[in-house]
N, C-alpha and C positions, 0 to 999 in steps of 0.2 A: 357541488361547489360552483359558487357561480364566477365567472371570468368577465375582464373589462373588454373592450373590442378590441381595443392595441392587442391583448394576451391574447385573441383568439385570432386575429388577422397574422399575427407571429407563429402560431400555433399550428397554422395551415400550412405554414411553409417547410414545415421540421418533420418528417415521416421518422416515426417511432424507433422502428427495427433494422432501421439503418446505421450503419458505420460511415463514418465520412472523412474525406483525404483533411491532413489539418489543414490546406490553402480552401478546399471547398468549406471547411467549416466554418473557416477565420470569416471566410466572405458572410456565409448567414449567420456569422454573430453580427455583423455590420446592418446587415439587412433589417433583421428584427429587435435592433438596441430602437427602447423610444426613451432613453431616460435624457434629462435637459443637459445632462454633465458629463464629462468623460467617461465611459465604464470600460471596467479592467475584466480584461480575462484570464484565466486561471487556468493551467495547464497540469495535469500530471500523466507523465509519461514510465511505462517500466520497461527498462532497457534488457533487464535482464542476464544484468552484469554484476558480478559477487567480487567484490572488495577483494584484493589480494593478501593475505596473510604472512607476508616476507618479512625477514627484518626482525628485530628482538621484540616487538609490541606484540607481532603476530607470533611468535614464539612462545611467549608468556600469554599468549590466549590460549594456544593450543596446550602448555602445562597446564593450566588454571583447568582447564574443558575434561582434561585427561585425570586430574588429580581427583574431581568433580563426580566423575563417574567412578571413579577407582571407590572414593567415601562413600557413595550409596552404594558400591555392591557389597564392601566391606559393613556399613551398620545392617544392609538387610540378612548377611551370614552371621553378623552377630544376634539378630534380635531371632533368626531361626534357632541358634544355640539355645537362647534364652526361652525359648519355647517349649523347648525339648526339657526343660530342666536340669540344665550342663551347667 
């Protein structure tokens, strides 16, 4: 595929297999932007942090979750009954 000069003089400056701190990166987003307008850059980060389940919302997740499992072990013993010719 063939590349413009801007995309390859930008392209020289970004090593592949590298991870970069987000102040080093913010900067070579600065560096190799050629568009004539603002451009936004777009972040996602996983922090690696799980929602707490306190409180009656997370209550009634954890009944829902629980009831959930309880019904598929209960139709999988019945459709084994039903196997069986019970």
């Amino acid at each position: 595929m063939k590349h413009g000069k801007k995309y390859i003089d930008a392209a020289k400056l970004i090593e592949n297999n590298k991870t970069y701190d987000p102040s080093e990166a913010l900067e070579l987003c600065c560096k190799t932007a050629t568009a004539k307008f603002d451009e936004t850059v777009e972040l996602h980060v996983r922090l690696g942090v799980d929602q707490p389940s306190r409180g009656p919302a997370g209550a009634r997740r954890r009944r829902a979750a629980q009831r959930h499992r309880q019904g598929r072990a209960r139709y999988r013993h019945r459709q084994g009954r039903r196997r069986q010719g019970r």
